[in-house]
C-alpha positions in Angstrom: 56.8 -1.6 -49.7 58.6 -4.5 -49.1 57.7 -7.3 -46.8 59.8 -10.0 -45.2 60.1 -12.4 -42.1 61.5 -10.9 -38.6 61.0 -11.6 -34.9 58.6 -10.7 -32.1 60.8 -7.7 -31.4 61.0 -5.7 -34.5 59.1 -2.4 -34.5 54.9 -2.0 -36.4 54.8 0.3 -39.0 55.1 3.6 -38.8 52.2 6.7 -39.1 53.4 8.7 -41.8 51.8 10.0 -44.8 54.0 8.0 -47.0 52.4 5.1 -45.9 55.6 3.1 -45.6 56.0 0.1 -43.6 59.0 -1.4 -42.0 59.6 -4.9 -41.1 56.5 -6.4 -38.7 56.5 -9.1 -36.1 54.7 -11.8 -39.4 56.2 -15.1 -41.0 55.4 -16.1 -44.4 52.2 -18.7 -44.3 49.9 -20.1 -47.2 47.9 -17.5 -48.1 44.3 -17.6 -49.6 42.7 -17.1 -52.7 43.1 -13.0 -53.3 40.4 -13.0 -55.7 38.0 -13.4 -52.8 36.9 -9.9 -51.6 35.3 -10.8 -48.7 38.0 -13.2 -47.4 40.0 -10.1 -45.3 37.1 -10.1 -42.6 36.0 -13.4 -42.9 39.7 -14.1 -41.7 40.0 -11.9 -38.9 41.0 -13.5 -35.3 38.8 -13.1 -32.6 41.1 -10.9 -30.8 40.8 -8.6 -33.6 37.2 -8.5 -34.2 37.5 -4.7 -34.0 39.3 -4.4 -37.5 36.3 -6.3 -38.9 34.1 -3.5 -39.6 37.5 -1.9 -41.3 38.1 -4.1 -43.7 34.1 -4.1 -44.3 34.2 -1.4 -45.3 37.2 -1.7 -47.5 35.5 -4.3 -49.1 32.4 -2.5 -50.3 34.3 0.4 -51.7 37.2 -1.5 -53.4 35.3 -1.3 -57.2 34.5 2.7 -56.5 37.6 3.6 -54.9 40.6 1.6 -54.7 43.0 4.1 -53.2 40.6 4.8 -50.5 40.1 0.7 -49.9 43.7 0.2 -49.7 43.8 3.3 -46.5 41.6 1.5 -45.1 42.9 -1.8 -44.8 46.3 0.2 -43.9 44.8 1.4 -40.8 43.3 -2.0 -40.2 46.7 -3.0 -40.4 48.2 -0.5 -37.8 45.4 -1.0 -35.6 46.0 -4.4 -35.6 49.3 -4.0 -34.9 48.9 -2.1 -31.8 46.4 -4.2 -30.3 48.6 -7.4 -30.7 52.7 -6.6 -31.6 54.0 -9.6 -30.8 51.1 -11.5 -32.9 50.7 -13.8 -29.8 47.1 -14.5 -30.5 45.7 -17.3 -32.3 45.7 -16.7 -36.0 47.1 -13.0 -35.7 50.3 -13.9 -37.1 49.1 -15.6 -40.4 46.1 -12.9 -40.5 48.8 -10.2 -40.5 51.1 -11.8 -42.9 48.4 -12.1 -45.5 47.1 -8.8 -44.9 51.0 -7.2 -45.5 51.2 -8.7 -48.8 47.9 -7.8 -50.1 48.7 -4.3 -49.0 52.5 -4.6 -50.7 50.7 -5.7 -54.2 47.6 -2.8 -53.6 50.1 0.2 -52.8 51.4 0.1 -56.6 48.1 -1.0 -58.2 45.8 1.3 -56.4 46.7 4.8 -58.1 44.8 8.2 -56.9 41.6 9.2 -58.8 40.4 12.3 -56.9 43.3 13.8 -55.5 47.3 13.6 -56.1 47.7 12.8 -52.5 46.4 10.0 -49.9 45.2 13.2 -47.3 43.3 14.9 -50.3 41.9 11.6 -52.0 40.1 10.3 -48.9 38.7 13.8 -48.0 37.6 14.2 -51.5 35.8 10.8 -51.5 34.4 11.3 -48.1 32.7 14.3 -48.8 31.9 12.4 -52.7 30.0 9.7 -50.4 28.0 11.7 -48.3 26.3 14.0 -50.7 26.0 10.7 -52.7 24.0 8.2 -50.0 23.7 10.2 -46.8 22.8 13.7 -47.4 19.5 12.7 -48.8 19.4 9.0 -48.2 16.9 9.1 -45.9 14.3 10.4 -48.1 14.9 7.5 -50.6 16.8 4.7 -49.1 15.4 1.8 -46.8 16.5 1.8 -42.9 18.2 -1.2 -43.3 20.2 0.7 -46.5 21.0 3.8 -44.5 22.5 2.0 -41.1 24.6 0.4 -43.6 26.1 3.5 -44.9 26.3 5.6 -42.2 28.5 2.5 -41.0 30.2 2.9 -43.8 30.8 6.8 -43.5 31.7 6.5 -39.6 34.9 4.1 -40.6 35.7 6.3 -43.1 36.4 9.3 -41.2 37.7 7.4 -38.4 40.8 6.2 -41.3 40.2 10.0 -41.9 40.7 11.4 -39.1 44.7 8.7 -39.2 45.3 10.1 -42.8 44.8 13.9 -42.9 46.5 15.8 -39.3 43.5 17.5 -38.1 44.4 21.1 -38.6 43.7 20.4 -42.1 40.3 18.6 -41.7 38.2 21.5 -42.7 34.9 23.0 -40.9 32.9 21.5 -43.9 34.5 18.1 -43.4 33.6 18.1 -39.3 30.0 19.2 -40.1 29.4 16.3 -42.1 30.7 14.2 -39.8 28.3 15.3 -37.3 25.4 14.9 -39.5 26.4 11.1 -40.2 26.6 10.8 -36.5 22.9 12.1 -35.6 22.1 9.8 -38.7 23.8 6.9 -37.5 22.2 7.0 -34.1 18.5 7.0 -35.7 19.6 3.6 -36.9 21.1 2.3 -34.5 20.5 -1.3 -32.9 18.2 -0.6 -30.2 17.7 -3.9 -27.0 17.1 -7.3 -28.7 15.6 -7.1 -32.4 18.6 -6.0 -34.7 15.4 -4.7 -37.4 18.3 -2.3 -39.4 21.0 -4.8 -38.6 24.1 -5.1 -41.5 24.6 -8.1 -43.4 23.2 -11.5 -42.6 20.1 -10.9 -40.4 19.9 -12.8 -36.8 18.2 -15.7 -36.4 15.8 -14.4 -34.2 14.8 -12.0 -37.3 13.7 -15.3 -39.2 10.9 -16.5 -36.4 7.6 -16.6 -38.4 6.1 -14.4 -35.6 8.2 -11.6 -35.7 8.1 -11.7 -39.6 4.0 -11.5 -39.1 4.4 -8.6 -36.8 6.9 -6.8 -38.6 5.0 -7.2 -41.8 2.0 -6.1 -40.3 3.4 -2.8 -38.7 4.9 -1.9 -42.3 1.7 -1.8 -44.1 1.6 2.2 -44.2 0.9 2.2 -48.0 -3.0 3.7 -47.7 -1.7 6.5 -45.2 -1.3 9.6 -46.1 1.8 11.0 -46.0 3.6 13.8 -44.2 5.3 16.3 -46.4 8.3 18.5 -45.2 8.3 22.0 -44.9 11.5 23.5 -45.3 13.6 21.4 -43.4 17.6 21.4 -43.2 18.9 18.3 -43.7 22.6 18.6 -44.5 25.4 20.1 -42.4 25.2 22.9 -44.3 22.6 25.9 -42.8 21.7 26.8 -46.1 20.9 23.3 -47.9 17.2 22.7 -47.3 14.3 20.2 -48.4 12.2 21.9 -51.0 8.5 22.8 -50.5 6.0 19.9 -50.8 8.5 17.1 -50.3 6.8 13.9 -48.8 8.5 12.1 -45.9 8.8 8.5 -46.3 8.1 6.6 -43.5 8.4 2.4 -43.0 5.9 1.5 -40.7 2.9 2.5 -38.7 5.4 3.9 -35.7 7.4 5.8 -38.5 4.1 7.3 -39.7 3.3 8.7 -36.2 6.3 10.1 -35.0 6.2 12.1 -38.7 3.0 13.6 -37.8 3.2 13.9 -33.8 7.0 14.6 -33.5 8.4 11.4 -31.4 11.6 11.2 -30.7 13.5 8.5 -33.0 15.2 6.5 -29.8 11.5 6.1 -28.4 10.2 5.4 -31.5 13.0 2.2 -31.8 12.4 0.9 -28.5 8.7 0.9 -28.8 9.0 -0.7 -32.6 10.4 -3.8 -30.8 8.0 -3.7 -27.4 5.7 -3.9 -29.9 6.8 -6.3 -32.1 7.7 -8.5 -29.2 4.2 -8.1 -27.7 2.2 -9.0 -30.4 4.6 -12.4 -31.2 3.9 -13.6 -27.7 0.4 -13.3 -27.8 0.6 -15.2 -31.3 2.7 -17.7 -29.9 0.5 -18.0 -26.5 -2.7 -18.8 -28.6 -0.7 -21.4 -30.5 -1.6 -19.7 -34.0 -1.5 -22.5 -36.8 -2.3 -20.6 -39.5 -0.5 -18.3 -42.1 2.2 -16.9 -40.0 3.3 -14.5 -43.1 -0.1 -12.3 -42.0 -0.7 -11.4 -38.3 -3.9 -12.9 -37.1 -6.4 -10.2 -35.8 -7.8 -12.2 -32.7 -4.0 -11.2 -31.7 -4.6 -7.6 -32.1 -7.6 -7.5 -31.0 -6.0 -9.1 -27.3 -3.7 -6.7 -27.3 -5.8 -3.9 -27.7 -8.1 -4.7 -24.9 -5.2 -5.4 -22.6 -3.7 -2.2 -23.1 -6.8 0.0 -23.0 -8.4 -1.6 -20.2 -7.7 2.0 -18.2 -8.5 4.1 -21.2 -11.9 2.6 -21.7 -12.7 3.0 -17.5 -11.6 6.7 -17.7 -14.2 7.4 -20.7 -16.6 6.0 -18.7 -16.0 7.1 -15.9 -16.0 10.9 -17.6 -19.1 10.0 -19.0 -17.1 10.4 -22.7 -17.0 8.4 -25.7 -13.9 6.6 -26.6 -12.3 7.8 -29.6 -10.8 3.8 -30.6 -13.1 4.3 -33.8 -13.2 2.1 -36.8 -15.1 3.0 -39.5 -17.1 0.4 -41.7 -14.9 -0.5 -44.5 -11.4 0.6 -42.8 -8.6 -1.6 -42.3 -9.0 -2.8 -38.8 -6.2 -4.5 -38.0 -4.0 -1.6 -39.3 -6.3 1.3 -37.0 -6.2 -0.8 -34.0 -2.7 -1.2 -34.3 -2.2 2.5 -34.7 -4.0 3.4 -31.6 -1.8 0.9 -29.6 1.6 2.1 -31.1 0.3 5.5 -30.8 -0.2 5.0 -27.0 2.7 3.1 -26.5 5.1 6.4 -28.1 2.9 8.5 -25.6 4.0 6.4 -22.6 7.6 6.0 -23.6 7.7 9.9 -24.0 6.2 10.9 -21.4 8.7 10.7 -18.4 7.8 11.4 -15.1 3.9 12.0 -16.8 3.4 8.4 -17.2 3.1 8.3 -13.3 -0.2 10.2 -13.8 -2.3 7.8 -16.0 -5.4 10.0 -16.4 -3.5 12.7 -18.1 -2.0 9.7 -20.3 -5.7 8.8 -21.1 -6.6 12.6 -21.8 -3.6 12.9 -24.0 -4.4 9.7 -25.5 -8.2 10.8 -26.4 -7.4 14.0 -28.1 -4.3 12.3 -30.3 -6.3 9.5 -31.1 -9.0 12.0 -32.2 -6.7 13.5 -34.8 -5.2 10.5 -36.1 -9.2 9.7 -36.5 -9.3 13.2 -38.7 -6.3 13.1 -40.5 -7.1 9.7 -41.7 -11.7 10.2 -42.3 -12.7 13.4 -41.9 -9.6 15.7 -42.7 -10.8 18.5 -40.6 -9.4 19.5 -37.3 -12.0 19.1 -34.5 -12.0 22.3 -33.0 -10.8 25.1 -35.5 -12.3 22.9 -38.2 -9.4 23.9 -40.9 -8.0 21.1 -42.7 -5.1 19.0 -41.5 -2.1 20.0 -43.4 -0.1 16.5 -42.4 3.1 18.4 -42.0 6.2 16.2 -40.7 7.0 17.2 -37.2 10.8 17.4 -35.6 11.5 14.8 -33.5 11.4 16.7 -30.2 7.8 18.3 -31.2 5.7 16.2 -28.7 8.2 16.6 -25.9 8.4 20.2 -26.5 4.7 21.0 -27.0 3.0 18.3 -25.2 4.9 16.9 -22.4 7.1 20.0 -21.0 4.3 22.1 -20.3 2.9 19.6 -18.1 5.7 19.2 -16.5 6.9 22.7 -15.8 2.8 23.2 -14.1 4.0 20.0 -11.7 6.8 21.8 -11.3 5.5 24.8 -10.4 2.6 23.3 -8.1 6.1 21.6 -6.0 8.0 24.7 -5.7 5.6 26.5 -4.1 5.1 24.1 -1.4 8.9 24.8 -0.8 9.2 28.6 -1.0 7.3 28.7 2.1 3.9 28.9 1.3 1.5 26.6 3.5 -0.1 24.7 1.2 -1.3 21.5 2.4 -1.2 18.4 -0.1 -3.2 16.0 1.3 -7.2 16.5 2.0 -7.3 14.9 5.5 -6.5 16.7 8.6 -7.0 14.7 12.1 -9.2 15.6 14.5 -9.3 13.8 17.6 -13.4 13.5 19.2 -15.5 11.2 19.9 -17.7 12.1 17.9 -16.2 10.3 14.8 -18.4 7.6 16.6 -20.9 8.8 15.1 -19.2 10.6 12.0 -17.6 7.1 10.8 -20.9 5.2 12.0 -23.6 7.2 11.1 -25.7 4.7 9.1 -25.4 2.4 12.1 -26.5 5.3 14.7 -29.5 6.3 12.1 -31.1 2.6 12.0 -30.4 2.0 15.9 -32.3 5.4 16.9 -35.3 5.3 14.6 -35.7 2.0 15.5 -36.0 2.7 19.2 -38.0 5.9 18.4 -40.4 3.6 16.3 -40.7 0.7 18.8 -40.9 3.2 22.2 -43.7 4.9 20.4 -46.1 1.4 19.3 -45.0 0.1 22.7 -46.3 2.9 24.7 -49.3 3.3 22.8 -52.8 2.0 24.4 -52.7 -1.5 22.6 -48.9 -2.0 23.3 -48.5 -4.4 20.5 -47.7 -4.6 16.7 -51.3 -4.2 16.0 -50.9 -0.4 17.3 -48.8 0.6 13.9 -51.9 0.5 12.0 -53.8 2.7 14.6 -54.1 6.2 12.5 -52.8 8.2 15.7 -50.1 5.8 16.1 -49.0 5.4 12.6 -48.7 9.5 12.4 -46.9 9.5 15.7 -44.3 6.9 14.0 -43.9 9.0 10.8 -41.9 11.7 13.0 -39.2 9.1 12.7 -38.4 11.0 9.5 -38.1 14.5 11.2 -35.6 12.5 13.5 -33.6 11.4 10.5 -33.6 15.0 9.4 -31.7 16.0 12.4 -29.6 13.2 12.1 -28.5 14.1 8.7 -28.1 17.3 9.5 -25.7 16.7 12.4 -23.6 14.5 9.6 -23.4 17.6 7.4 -22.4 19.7 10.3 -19.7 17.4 11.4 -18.3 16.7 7.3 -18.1 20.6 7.8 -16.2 21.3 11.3 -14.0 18.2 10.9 -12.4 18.7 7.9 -12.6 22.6 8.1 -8.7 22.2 8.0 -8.4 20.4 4.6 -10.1 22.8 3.1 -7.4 24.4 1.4 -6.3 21.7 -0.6 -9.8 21.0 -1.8 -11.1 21.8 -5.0 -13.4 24.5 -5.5 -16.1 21.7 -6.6 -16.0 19.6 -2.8 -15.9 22.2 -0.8 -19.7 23.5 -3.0 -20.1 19.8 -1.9 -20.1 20.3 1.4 -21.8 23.3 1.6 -24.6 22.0 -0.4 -25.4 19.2 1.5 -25.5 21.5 4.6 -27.9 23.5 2.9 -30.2 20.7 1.9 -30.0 19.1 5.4 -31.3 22.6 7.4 -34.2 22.6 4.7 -35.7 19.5 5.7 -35.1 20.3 9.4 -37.4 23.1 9.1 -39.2 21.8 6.1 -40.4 18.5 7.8 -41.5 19.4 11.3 -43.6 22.6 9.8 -45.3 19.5 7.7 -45.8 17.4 10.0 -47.4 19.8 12.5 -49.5 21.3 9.7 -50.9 18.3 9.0 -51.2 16.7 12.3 -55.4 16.9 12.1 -55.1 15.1 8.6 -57.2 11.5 9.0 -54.1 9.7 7.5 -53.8 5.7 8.4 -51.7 2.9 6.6 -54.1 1.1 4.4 -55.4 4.4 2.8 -51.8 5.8 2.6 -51.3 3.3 0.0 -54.4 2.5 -1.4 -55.7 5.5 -2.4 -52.2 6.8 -3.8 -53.4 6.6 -7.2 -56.5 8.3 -6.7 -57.5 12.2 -5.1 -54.0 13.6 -3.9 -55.9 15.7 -2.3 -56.6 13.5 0.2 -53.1 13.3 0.9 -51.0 15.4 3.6 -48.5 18.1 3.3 -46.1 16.0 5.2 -46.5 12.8 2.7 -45.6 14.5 -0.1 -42.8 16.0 1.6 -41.6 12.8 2.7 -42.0 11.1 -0.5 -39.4 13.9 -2.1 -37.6 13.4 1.2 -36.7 9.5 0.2 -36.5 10.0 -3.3 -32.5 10.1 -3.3 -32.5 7.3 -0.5 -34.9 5.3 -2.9 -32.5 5.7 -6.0 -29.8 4.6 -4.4 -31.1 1.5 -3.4 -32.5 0.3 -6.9 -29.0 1.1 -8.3 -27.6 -0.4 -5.4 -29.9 -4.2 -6.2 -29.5 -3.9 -9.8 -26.1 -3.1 -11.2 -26.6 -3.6 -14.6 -28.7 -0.2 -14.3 -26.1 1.8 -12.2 -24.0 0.9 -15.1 -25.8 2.2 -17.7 -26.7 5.7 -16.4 -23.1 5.9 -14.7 -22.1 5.9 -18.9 -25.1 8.2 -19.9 -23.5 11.9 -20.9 -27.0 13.3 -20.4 -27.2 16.3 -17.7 -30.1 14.8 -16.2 -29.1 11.3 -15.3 -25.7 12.8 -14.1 -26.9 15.3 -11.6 -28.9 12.1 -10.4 -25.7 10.3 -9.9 -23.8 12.8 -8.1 -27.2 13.3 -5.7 -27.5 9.6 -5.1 -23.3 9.3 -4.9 -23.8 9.8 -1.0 -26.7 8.1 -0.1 -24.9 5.2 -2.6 -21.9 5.2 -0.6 -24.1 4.9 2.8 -25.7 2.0 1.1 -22.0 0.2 0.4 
């Protein structure tokens, strides 16, 4: 190789396996200190910041391979070349000159070690490299470590790929190149926190917040750790993980996605929601103290923020929430499971997410297991143990969230084969009587209240004093057998006006209709057969309630009947005045209480 001055015009070097060069477009300048190794990137222009990575990469396998090192900076050379060959740029001329006479001195000094040609010595140590760092690395080596040399590995066959013509790149050679790639993309920078990123870390990755959250997301050591089954992990279909091999995992989202199956791109993005969350809230609530250990007031924020749905839905089901922490557990490290766990859930879930109960349902029974793979070490339902086996990363989407899917799917297309199924529950009716329908409690207190005050005013005394009259007072007691009607004719109307919705109801409302129709013709016929049969009974206000304790009796057929008849009326109202109350039995699972709830849900809803 020989190297000398020449003009703008004079052809780059040409691509041949000799690796010859011709005269370039360079002049002779001062030249830095060779000894450097470093100093070929750190000199690179800015209009050839693409070569960087190149010469890298030459630089970190210059003591293991200096044949290899010197093809690389060749093709750094060419590429260079081609992007710039009249070196008009600032700094490509010098940058170029230098980089020509470090190749003319390397081309004698750097002899072949694996092969007695450049084609066969790079394919030799490409192949050398990957079952050296890649083929297991990721079983042993740190995130950080394997970006770094899958980088490494993608330049290499890319110099490759210039060096050997590619009907000689063998199927062997191509397979491990598309191993490095699926590898390279699990460590790939993902949005704003470069976590994995090569060489000097961003400043941003120095903010005493993020440290604190990263540190606290990587505190996986008292987890117990997935082991691998039998899984390929080389480009060849035959090369396999043996039995009983534990996965290493790097943090608390690393952990989960081993035993659930997230997918590693999810997995990345929700790494640095969270880590970006749980700094803001530190920052917001101007944390003073050690900022090497994340403070668990922070957590704590989070946790409520983000399961503020979750914790409605379980009461709302009347179901106990499964964000457990047993006594001596680490808290801090559970509750930030649970979030991670439901932020992985969310970012896989697609078009599911849209559906937030079936987020909280999935949510519950995950949370569940992480509860018994971590305490109990029994599944809940078969009750065999967990065997923590590592999961592929498309196991959740496959098993969890596709199913779903393909039910919503099918629920869709059979609106659009043809099929009248209606999708909403409403169906208008034009009558006047939703007047009454839409009114009814209105309609109920106006007509008993005229029934009541027509029948004191047109008794003998004509006055308020006439309610305590024993005739008058049973008289005014029909008022009931009124509201019987009344409620009845609400029943009927619930029935004949949304007849037409009926076949997008569940199964469960359209019992609920029914029902109440049935209840409301029993008390039509129930009360007025009361009231007639007791019509003789002596019955006046003051012993009404006075004697209520004492001989029953004494007592009516029809006061009974209308003491059962205001029962659900009478619940709904102390629920209604005292919240606190409604609360608590709207959380009790007991059978009991909840059939009370649903009975007083429509007198409840009057009420409001």
């Amino acid at each position: 190789m020989a190297s000398s001055s020449g003009t703008k015009n004079d052809a780059g070097p040409p691509r041949t396996l000799s690796r010859g060069m011709t005269r370039t477009g360079t002049r002779l300048v001062d030249l830095p200190n060779e000894d450097n190794a470093a100093v070929d990137s750190e000199l690179v222009p800015s209009s050839l910041a693409s070569i960087a990575p190149i010469l890298r990469v030459a630089n970190e396998i210059q003591n293991e391979n200096p044949r290899v090192a010197y093809l690389c900076r060749f093709h750094a050379f060419e590429k260079a070349h081609l992007m710039d060959p009249s070196s008009s740029g600032r700094g490509v001329r010098q940058f170029k000159t230098y980089l020509l006479h470090r190749l003319e001195k390397e081309e004698e000094e750097a002899v072949h070690i694996l092969g007695r040609s450049d084609p066969k010595e790079i394919l030799l140590f490409y192949q050398q490299f990957y079952e050296k760092n890649i083929k297991e690395g990721e079983y042993t080596k740190k995130p950080e470590e394997m970006a770094k040399v899958c980088q490494i590995a993608t330049v290499l066959y890319e110099v490759l790929k210039t060096v050997v013509p590619g009907s000689q790149i063998d199927p062997q050679t191509k397979r491990i190149a598309e191993d490095v790639g699926r590898k390279r993309d699990r460590y790939a920078h993902y949005n704003i926190l470069p976590l994995y990123a090569v060489g000097v870390k961003p400043a941003i990755m120095e903010l005493p917040e993020i440290k604190a959250a990263l540190n606290a997301l990587c505190n996986v050591d008292n987890l117990p750790k997935p082991r691998i089954h039998l899984t390929d992990i080389g480009p060849d279909d035959n090369v396999a993980v043996p039995m009983g091999r534990v996965q290493p995992v790097n943090d608390i989202l690393d952990w989960l996605s081993s035993i659930f199956g997230f997918q590693k791109g999810n997995v990345a993005n929700q790494r640095e929601h969270l880590i970006l969350l749980l700094a803001n809230i530190d920052v917001r609530r101007g944390n003073t103290g050690d900022y090497t250990q994340l403070a668990d007031a922070t957590v704590r924020q989070l946790l409520e923020k983000i399961f503020k749905n979750y914790i409605s839905w379980c009461n709302y089901l009347h179901c106990k929430s499964y964000l457990r922490c047993p006594p001596n557990s680490d808290k801090q490290q559970l509750e930030l499971i649970y979030i991670a766990l439901y932020l992985l859930i969310w970012g896989e879930a697609s078009n599911i997410r849209f559906m937030p109960e079936c987020l909280c349902y999935i949510f519950h029974n995950m949370a569940n297991e992480v509860h018994g793979i971590l305490f109990s070490n029994a599944h809940p339902v078969s009750g065999d143990n967990y065997l923590n086996e590592a999961r592929d990363e498309e196991y959740f989407l496959r098993n969890v969230i596709t199913p779903i899917y393909d039910v919503l799917h099918k629920r869709v297309n059979q609106v659009s084969s043809g099929r009248k199924k209606p999708k909403t529950n409403f169906v208008e009716v034009r009558t006047f009587l939703h007047l009454y329908r839409n009114f009814d409690r209105m309609w109920m207190f106006f007509i008993l209240a005229f029934q009541a005050m027509l029948i004191v005013a047109w008794s003998p005394l004509g006055t308020i004093a006439a309610f305590f009259d024993a005739d008058v007072f049973r008289s005014v007691l029909s008022v009931f057998i009124t509201s019987a009607f009344l409620n009845f004719l609400q029943a009927t109307l619930d029935i004949v006006l949304s007849f037409n919705a009926w076949k997008s109801l569940k199964i469960t409302q359209v019992v609920r209709y029914l029902l109440k129709f049935v209840v409301a013709a029993f008390w039509v016929v129930v009360l007025p057969f009361c009231y007639f049969s007791s019509v003789q009974s002596p019955t006046v206000l003051v012993r009404f309630f006075s004697s209520w304790a004492g001989d029953w009796s004494n007592h009516s057929l029809y006061s009974y009947a209308i003491a059962i008849y205001l029962l659900p009326n009478i619940l709904a109202s102390v629920l209604f005045v005292l919240p606190p109350l409604r609360r608590c039995m709207e959380r009790s699972n007991l059978r009991t209480i909840t059939l009370l709830m649903w009975w007083a849900q429509v007198s409840m809803s009057s009420i409001h």
